[in-house]
C-alpha positions, 0 to 999 in steps of 0.5 A: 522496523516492527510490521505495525509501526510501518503499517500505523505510520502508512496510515496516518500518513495516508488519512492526512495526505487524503484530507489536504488533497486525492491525488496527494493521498494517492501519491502517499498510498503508492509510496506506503504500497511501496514500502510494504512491497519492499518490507515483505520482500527483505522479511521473506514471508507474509503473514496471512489469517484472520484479522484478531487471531493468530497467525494462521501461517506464512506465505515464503519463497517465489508467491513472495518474490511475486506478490512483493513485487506486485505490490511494489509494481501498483506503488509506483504507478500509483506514485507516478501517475495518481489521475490515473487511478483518480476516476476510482476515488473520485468517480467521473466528476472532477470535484475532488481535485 
């Protein structure tokens, strides 16, 4: 699938995860982290440039072996243990549970 239908699904998923509940919507955004990470890395390289212009060029090789895997990494933990990451959505108070 094309890198924009998967990044505007990701979204739309995402805006409505977060309006039912913060930990559903940091379930979802895990899982989209997810799914770019697994993207990037089947693809085998990683655009980079400014937002509105040509692509400035392709991150290739190991730096997306590593930084796939990264983002893969933050998915899951984001996937499996969202109150984790709860406080820096939410800041201290427990109102957004």
């Amino acid at each position: 699938m094309n890198q924009k239908i998967i990044g505007s699904i990701s979204f739309v998923a995402c805006i409505t995860a977060f309006s039912h509940s913060a930990v559903l919507g940091i379930r979802v955004l895990g899982f989209s982290l997810i799914v770019t990470g697994v993207q990037w890395l089947f693809c085998g390289r990683i655009p980079y440039g400014i937002r509105g212009r040509p692509t400035s060029g392709y991150l290739t090789g190991f730096s997306v072996v590593v930084i796939s895997l990264a983002l893969a990494v933050m998915g899951v933990v984001l996937l499996l243990s969202p109150r984790l990451v709860l406080p820096l959505f939410c800041g201290n108070h427990q109102a957004c549970i």
